[in-house]
Backbone as CSV, one residue per row, in Angstrom:
resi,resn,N_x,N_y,N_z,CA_x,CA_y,CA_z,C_x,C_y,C_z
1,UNK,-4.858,79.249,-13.692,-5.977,78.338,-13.980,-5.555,76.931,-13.552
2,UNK,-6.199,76.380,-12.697,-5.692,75.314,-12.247,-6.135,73.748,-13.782
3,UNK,-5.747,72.743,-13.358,-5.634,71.601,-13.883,-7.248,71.224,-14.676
4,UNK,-8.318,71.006,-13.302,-8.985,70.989,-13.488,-10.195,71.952,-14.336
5,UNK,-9.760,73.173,-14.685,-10.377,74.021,-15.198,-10.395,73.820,-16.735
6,UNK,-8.625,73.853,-17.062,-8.240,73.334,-18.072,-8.517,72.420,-19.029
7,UNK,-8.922,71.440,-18.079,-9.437,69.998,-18.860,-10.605,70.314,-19.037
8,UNK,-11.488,70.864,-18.225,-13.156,71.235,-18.759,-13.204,72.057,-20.292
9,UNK,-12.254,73.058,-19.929,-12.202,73.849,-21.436,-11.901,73.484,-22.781
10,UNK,-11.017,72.563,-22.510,-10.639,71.362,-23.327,-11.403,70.323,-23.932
11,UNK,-12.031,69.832,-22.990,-13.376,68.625,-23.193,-14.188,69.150,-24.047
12,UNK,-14.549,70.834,-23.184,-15.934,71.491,-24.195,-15.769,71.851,-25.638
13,UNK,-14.813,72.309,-25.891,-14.455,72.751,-26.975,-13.782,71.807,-27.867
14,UNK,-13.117,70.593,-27.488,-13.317,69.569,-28.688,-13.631,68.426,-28.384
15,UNK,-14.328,68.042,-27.457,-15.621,66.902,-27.905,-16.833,67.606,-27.839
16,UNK,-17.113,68.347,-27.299,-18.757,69.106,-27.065,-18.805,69.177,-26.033
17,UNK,-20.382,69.474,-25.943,-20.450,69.868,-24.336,-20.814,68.338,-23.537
18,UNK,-21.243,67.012,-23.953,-21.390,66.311,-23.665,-20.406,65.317,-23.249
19,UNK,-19.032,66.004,-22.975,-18.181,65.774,-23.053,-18.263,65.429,-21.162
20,UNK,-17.570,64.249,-20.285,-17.703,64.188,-18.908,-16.333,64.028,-18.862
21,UNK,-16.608,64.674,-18.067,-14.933,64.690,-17.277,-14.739,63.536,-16.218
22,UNK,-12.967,63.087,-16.705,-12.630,61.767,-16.092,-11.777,62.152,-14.674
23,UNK,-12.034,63.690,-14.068,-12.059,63.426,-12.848,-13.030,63.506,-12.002
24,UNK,-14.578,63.500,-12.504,-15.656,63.349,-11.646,-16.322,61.825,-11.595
25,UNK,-15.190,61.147,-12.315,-15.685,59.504,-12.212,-14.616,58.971,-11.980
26,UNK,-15.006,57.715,-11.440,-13.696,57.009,-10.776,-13.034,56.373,-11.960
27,UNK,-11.657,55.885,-12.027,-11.316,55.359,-13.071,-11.746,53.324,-13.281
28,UNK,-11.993,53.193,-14.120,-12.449,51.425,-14.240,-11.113,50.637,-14.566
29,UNK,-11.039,49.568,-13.790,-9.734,48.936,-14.064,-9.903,47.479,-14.315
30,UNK,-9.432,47.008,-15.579,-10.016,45.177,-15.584,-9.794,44.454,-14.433
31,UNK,-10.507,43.736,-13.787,-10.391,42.729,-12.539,-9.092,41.904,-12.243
32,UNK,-8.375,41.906,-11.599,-7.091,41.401,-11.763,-7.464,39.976,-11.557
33,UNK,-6.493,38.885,-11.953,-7.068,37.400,-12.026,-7.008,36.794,-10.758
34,UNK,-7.944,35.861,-10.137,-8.137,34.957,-9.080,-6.374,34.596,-8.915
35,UNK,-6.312,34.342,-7.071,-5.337,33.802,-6.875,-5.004,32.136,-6.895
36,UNK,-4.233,31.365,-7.556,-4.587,29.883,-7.174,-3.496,29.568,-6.352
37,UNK,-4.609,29.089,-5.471,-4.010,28.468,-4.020,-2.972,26.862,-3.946
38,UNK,-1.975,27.137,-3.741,-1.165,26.691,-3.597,-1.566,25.112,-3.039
39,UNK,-0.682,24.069,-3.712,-0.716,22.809,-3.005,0.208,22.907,-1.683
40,UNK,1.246,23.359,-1.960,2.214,23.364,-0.777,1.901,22.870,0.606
41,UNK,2.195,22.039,1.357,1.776,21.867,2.788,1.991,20.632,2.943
42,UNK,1.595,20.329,4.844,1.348,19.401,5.400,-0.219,18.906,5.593
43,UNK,-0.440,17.455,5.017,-1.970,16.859,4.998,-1.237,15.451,5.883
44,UNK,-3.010,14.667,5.994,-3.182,14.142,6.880,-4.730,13.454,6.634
45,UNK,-4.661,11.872,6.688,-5.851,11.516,5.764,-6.156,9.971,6.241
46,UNK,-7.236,9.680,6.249,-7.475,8.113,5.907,-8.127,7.500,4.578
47,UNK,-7.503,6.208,4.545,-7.725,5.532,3.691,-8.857,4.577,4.018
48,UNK,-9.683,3.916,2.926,-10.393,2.855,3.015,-10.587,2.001,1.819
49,UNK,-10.089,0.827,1.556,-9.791,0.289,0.072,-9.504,-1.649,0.676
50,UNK,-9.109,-1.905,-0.513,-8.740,-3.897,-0.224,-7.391,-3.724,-0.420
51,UNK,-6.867,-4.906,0.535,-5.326,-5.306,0.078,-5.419,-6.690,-0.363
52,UNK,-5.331,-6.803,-0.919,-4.773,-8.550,-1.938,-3.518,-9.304,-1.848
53,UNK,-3.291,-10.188,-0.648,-2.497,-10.780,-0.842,-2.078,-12.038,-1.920
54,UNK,-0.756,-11.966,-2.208,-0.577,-13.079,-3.194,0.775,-13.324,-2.882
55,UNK,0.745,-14.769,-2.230,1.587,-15.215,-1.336,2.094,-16.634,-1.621
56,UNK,3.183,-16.615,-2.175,3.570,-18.218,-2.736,4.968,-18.729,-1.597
57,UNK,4.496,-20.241,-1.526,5.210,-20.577,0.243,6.024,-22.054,-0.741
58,UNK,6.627,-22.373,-0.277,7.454,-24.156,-0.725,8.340,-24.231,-0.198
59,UNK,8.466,-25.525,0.225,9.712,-26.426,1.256,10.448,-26.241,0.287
60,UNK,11.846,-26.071,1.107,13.345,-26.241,0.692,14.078,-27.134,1.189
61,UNK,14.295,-27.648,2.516,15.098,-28.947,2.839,14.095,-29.295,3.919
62,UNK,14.288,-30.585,4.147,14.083,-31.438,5.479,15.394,-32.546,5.694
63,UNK,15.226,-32.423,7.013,16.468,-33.401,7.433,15.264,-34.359,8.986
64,UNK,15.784,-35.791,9.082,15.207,-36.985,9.891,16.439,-36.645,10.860
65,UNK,16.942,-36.753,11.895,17.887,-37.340,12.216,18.841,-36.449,11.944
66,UNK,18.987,-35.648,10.915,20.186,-34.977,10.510,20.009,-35.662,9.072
67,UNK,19.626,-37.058,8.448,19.486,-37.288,7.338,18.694,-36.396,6.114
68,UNK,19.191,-36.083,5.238,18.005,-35.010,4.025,16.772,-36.403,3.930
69,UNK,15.741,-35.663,3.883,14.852,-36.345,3.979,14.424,-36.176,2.256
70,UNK,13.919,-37.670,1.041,13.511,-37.565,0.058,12.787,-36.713,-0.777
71,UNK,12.196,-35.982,0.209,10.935,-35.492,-0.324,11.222,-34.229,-1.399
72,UNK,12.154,-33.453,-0.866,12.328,-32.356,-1.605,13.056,-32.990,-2.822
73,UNK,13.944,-33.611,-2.759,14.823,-33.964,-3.553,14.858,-34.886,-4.954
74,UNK,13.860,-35.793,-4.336,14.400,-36.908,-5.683,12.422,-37.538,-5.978
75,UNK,12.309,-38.000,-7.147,11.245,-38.249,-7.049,11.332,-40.074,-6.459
76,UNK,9.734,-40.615,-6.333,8.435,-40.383,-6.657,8.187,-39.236,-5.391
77,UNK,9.169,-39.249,-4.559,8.189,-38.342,-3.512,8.159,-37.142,-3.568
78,UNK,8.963,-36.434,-4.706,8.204,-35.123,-5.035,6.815,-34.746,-4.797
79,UNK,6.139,-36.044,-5.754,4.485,-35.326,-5.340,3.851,-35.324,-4.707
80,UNK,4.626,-35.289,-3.420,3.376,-35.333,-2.436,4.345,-33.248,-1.673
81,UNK,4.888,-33.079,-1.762,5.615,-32.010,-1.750,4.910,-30.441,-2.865
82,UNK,4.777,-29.570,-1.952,4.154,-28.207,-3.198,5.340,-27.519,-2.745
83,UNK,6.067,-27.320,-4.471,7.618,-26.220,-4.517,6.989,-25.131,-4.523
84,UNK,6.092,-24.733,-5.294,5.135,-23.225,-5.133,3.784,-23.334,-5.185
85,UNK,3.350,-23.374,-4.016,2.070,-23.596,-3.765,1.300,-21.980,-3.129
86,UNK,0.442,-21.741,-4.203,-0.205,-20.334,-3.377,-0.891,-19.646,-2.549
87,UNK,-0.954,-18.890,-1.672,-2.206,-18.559,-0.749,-2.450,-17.007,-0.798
88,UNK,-3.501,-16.973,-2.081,-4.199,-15.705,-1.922,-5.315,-15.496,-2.050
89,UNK,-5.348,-14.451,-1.128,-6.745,-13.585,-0.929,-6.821,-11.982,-0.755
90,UNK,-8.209,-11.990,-0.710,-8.251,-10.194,-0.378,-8.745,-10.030,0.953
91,UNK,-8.865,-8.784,1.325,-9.442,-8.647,2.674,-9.647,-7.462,2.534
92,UNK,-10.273,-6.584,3.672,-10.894,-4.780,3.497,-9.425,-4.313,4.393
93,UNK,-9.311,-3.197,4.004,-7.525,-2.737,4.368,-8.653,-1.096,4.988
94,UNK,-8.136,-0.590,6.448,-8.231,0.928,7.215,-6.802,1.176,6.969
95,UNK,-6.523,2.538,6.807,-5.234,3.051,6.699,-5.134,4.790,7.467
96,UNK,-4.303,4.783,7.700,-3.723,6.308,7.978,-2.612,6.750,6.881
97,UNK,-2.733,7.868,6.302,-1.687,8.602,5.630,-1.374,9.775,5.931
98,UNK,-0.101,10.455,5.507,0.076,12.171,5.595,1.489,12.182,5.251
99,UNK,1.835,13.656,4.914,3.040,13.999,4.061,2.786,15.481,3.872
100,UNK,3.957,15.734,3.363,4.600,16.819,2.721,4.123,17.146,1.382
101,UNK,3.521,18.300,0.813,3.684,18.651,-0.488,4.575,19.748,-0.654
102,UNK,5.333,20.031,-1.898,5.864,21.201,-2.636,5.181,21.135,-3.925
103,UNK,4.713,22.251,-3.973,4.214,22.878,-5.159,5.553,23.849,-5.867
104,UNK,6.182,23.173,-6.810,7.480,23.894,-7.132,7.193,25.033,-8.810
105,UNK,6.074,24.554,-9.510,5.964,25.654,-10.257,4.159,25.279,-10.487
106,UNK,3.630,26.024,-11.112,2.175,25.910,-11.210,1.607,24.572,-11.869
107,UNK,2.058,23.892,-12.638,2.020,22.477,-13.001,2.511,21.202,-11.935
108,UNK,4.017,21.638,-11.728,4.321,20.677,-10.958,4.416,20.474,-9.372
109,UNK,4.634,18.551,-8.579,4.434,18.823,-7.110,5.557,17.907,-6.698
110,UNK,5.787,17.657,-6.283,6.726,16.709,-5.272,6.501,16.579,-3.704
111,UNK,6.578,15.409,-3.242,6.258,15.765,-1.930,7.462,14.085,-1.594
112,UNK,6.602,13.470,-0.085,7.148,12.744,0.524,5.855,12.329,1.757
113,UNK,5.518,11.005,1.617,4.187,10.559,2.053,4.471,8.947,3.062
114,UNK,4.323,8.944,3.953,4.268,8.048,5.020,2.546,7.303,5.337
115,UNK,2.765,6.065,5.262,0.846,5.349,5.665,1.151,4.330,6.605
116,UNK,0.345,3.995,6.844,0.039,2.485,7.506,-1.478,1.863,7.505
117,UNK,-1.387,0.701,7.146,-2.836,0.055,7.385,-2.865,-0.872,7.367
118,UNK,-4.301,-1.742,8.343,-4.653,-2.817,8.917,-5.692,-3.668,7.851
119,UNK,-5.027,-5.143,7.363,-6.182,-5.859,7.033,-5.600,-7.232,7.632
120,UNK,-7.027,-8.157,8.823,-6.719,-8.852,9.215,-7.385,-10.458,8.303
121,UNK,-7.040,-10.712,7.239,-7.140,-11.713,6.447,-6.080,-12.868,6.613
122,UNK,-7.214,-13.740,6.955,-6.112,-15.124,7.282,-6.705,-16.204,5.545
123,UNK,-5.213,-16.604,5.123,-5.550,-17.767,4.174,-5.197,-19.008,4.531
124,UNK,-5.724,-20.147,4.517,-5.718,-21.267,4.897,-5.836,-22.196,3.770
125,UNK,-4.461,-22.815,3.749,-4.737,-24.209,2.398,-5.065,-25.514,3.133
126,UNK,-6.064,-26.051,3.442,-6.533,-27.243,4.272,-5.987,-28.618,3.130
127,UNK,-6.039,-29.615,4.109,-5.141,-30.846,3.687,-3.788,-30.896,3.430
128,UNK,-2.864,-29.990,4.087,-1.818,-29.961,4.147,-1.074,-29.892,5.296
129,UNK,0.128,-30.354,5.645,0.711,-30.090,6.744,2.332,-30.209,7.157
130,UNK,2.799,-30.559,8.506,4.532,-30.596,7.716,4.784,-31.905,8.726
131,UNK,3.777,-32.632,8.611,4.507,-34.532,9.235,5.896,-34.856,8.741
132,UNK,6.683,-34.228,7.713,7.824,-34.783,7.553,9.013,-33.355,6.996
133,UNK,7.767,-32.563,6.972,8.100,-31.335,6.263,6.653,-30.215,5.725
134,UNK,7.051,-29.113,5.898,6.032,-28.069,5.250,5.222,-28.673,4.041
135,UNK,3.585,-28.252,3.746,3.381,-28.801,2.878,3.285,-30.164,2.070
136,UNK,3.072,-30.732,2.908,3.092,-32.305,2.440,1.592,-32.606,2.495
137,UNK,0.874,-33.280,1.369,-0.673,-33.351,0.781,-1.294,-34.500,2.068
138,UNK,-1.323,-34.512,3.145,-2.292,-35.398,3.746,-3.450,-35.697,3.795
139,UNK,-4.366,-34.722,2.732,-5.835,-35.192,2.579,-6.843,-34.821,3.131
140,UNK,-6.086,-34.537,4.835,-7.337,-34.234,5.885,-7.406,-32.623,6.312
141,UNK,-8.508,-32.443,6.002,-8.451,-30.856,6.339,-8.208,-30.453,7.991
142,UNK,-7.575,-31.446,9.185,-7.414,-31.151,9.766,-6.038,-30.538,10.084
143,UNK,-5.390,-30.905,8.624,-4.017,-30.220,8.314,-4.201,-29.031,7.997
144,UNK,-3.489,-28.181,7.839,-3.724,-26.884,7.426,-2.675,-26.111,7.292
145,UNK,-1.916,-25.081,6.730,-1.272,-24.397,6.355,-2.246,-22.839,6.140
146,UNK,-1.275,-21.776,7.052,-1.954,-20.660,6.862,-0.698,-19.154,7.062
147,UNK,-1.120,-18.425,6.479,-0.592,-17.128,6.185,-1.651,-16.127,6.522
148,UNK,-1.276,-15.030,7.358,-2.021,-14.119,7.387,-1.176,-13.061,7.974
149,UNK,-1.439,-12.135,6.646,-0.963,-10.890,6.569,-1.541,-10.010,7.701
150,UNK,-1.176,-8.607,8.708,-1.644,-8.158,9.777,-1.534,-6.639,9.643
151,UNK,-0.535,-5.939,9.330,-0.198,-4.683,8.890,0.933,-4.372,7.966
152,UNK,0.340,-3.266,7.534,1.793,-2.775,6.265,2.049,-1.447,6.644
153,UNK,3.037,-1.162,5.707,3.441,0.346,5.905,4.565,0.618,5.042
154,UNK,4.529,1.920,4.714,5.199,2.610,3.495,5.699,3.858,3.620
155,UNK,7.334,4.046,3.361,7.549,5.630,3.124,7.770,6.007,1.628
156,UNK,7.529,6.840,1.195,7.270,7.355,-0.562,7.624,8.691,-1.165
157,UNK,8.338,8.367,-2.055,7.960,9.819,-2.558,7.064,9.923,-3.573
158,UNK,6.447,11.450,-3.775,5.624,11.466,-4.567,5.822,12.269,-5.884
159,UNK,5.757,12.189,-7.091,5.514,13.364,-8.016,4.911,13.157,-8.835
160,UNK,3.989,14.551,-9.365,2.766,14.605,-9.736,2.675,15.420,-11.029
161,UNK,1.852,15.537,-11.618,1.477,16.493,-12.496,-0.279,17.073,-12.720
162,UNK,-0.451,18.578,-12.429,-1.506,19.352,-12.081,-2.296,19.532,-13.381
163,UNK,-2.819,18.925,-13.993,-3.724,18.739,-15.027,-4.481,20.365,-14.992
164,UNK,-5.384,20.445,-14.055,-5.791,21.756,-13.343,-5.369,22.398,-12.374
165,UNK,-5.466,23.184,-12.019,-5.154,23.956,-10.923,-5.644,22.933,-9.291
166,UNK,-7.229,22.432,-9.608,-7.280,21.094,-8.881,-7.480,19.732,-9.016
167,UNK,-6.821,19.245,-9.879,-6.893,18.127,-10.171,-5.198,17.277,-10.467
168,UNK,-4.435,17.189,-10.106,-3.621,15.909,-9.782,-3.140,14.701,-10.179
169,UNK,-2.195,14.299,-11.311,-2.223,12.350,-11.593,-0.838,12.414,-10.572
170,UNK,-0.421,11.612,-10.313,0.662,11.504,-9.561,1.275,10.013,-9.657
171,UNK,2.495,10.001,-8.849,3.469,8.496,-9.182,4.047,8.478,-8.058
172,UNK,4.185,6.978,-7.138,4.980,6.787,-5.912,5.725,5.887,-5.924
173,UNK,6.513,5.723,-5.069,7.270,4.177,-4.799,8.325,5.050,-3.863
174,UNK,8.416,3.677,-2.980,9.818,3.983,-1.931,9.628,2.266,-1.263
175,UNK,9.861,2.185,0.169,10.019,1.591,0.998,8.510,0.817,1.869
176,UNK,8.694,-0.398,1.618,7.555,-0.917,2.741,7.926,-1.973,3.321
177,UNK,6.879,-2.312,4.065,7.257,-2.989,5.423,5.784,-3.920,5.619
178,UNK,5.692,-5.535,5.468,4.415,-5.868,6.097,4.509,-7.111,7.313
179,UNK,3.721,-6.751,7.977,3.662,-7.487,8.985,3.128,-9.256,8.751
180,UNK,3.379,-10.286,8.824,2.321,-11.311,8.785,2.652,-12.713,9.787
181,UNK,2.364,-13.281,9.633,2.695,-14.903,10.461,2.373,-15.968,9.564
182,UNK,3.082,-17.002,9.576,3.014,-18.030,8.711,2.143,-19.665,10.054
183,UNK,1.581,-20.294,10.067,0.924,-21.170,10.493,0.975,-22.545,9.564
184,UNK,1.515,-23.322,10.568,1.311,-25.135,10.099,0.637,-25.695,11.327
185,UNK,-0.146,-26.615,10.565,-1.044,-27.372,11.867,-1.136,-28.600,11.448
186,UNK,-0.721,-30.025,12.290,-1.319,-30.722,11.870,-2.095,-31.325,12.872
187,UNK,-3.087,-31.668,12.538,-4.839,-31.888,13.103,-4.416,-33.860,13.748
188,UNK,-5.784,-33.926,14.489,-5.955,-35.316,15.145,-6.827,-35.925,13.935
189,UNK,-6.052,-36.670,12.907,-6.724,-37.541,11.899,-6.325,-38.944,11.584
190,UNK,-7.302,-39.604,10.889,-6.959,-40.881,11.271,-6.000,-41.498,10.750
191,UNK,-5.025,-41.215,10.360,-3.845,-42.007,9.934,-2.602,-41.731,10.501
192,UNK,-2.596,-40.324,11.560,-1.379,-40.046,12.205,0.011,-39.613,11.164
193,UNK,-0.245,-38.766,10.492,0.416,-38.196,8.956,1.388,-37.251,10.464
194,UNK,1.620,-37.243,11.216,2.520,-36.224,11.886,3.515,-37.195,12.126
195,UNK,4.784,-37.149,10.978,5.368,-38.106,10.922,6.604,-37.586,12.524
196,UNK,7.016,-38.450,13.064,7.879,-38.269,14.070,7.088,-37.909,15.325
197,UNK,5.909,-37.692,15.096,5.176,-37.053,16.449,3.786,-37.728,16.874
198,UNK,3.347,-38.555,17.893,2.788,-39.522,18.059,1.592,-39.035,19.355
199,UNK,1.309,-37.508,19.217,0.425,-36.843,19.893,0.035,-35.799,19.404
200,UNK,-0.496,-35.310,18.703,-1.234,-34.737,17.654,-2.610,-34.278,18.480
201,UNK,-3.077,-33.231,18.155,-2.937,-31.743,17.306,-2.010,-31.106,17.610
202,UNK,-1.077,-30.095,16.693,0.250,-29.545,17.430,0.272,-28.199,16.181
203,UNK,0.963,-27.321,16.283,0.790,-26.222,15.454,1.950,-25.185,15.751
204,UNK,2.317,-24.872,14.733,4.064,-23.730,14.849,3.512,-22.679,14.096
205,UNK,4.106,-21.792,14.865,3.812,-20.101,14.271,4.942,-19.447,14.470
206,UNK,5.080,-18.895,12.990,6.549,-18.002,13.239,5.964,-16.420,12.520
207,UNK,6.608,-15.684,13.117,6.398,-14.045,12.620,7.142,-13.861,11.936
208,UNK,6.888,-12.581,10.814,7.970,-11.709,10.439,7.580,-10.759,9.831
209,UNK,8.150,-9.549,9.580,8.136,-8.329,9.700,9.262,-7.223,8.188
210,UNK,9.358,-8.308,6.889,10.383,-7.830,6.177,10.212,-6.802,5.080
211,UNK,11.439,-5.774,4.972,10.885,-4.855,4.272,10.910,-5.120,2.715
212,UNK,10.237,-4.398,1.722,10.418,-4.160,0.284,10.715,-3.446,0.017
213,UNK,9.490,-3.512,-1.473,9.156,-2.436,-2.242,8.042,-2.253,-2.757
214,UNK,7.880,-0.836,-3.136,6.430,-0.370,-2.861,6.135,0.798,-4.465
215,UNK,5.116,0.537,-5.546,5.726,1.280,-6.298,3.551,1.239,-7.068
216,UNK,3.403,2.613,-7.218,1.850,2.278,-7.938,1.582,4.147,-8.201
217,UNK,0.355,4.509,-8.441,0.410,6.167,-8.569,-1.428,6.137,-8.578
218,UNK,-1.841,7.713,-8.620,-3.152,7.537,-8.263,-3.399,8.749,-9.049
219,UNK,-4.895,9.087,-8.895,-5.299,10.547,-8.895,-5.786,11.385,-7.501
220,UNK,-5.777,12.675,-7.549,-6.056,13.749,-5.971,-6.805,14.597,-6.550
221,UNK,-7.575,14.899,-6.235,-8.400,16.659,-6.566,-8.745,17.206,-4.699
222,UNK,-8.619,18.564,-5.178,-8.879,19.747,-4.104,-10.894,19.867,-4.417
223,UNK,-11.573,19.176,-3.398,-13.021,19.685,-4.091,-13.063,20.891,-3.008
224,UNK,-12.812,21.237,-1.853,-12.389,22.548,-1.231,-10.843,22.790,-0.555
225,UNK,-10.747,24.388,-0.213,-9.241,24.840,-0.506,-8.926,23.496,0.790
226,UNK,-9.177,23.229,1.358,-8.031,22.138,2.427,-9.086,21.259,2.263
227,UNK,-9.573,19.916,1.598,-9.918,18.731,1.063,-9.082,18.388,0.410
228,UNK,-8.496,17.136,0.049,-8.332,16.506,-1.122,-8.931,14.944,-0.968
229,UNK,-9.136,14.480,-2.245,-9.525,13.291,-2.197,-9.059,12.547,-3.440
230,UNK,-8.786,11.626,-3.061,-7.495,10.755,-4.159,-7.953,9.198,-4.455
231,UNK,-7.964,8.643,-4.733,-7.963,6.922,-5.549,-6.807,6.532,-5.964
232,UNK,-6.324,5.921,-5.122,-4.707,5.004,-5.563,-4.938,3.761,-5.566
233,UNK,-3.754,3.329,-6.315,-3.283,1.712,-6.806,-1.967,1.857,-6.351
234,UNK,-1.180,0.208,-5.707,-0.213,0.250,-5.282,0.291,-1.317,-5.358
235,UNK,1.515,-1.405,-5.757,1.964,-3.051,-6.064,3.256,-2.817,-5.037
236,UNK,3.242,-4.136,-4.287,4.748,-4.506,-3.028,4.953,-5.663,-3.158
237,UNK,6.432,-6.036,-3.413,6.990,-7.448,-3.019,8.052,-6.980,-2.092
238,UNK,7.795,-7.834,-1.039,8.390,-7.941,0.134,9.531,-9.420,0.635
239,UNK,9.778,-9.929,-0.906,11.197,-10.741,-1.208,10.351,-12.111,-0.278
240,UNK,11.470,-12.913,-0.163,11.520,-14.231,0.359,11.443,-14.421,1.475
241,UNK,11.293,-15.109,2.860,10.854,-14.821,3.717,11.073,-16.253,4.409
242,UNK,12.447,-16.419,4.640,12.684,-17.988,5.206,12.124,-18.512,6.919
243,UNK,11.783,-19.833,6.883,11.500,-20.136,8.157,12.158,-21.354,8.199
244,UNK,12.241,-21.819,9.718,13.213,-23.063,10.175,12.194,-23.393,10.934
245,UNK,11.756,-25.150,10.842,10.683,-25.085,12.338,11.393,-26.766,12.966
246,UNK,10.910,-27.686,13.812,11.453,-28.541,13.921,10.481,-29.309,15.088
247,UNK,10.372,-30.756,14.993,9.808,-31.507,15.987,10.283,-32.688,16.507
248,UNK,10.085,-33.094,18.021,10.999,-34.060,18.353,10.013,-34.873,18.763
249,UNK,10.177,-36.429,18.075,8.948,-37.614,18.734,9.948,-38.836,18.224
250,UNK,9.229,-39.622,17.738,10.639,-40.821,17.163,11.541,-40.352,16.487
251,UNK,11.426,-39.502,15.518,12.535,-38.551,15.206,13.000,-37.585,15.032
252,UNK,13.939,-36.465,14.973,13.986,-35.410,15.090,13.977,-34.673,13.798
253,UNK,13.199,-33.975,13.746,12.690,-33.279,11.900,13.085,-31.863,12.125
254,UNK,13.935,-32.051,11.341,14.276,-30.115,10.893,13.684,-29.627,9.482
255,UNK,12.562,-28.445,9.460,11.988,-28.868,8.035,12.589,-27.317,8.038
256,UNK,12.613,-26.656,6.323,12.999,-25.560,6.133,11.782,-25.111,5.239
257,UNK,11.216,-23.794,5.008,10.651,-23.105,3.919,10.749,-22.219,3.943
258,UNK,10.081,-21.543,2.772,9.941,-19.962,2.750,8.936,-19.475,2.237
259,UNK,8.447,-18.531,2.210,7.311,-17.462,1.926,7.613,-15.918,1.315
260,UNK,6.829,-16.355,-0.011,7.354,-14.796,-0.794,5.546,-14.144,-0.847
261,UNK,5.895,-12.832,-0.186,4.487,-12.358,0.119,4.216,-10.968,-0.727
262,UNK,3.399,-10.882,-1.668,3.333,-9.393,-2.493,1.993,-8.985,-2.098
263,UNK,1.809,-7.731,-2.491,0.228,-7.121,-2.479,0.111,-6.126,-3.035
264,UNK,-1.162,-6.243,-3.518,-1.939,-5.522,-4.195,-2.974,-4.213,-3.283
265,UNK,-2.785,-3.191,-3.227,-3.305,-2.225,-2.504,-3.992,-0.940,-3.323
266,UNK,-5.695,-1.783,-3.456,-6.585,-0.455,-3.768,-7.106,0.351,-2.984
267,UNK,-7.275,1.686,-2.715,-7.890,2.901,-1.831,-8.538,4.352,-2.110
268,UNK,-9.257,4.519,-1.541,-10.345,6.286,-1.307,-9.633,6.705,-0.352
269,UNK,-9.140,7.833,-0.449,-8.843,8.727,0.641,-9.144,9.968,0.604
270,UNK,-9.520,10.253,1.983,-9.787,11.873,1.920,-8.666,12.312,2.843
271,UNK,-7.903,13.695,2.698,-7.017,14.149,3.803,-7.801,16.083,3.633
272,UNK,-6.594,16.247,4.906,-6.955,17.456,5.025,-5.646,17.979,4.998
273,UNK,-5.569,19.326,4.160,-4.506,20.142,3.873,-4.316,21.465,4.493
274,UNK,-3.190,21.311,5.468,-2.790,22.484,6.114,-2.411,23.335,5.872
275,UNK,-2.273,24.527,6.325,-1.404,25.913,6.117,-2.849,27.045,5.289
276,UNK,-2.217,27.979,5.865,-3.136,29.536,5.118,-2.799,29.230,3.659
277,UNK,-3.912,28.378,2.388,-3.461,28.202,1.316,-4.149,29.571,0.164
């Protein structure tokens, strides 16, 4: 008597005849659970947000001749001299980003994230200029003093914590880098405030390019399997930032300053996330 016979005789005789046999139906098995798709990968994204510069500049020496010139040094002529005088503003910041994720257990991520972005915001403190030195109050807005920041850029690491399966808070900081130029002008006005220089309008521009630090965190969600879209905050000081400039007319002026340049970096980004997730 084979298997199947067995079990019929069995069924009938002690459950009844209403008894169905569980090899003429398939067996039912609970649904096994959804797979969740992995952060893991390489993305790739732009940004669109403001950068805020906040940029404090003040003379440190001047020399006439080779003589230290008063101004920095001793009063009454301090006040005509700004030791920290500020120039900030905001401007609209385009960016590129992309990086690495590891998804190392179902909560947690780590990765490593590289950007760059452009905001071309110039600040200008008018009535100032460097007739004897940087920053000296001449009155006429044909003086001018200006800073303008040009590009930044950042390498980072990242780590995060997965609230949901798609949803993301995360924390960065590493290394940055911003681009800017510093500008003194002094203008054709009527009192000839360009001390040593007796042909006026004239204007010095120096570059620089110095690195920091870079440290802020955001939120990311997956709204499909390769989307993400994120909202970050980000704070950089990029240290002190010395310049030497100098002019030759009746006398020879060596003026010194410096420029300490930080920023503030808000952004939307969308990227796209690679790999079979």
């Amino acid at each position: 008597m084979n298997k199947t016979l067995l079990a019929a005789v069995a069924c009938t005789f002690v459950l009844g005849p209403n008894c169905l046999l569980a090899a003429d139906f398939p067996i039912l098995k609970a649904p096994a659970p959804a797979a969740i798709s992995s952060w893991t990968g390489f993305y790739a994204g732009l940004g669109l947000g403001t950068r805020t510069s906040s940029v404090t500049a003040r003379t440190t020496s001047i020399t006439e001749n080779g003589v230290p010139d008063a101004c920095p040094f001793s009063p009454p002529a301090t006040t005509e001299c700004f030791f920290s005088q500020p120039l900030n503003d905001i401007g609209f910041r385009f960016s590129f980003y992309g990086g690495f994720n590891w998804q190392i257990d179902p909560t947690v991520l780590i990765g490593i994230e590289a950007d760059a972005g452009w905001a071309r915001k110039v600040t200008t403190l008018f009535g100032s200029a460097f007739p004897g030195g940087p920053f000296i109050a001449s009155g006429f807005n044909t003086d001018h003093v200006s800073v303008r920041p040009v590009w930044d850029a950042s390498i980072r690491v990242r780590a995060g914590y997965l609230v949901t399966p798609s949803f993301l808070m995360y924390a960065t900081g590493g290394a940055a880098w911003l681009n800017f130029s510093s500008t003194l002008t002094c203008g054709l006005d009527p009192v000839g405030t360009c001390d040593g220089v007796f042909v006026p309008p004239f204007t010095r521009t120096s570059h620089a390019t110095p690195v920091g630090w870079t440290l802020g965190g955001g939120i990311e969600t997956r709204v499909l399997r390769h989307i993400l879209i994120r909202g970050e905050y980000r704070y950089a000081d990029f240290g002190t930032v010395k310049f030497t400039e100098s002019n030759q007319g009746v006398t020879f002026n060596v003026f010194n300053y410096e420029v300490h340049p930080r920023t503030h970096t808000a952004l939307f980004g969308i990227a796209y996330l690679f790999g079979n997730l």
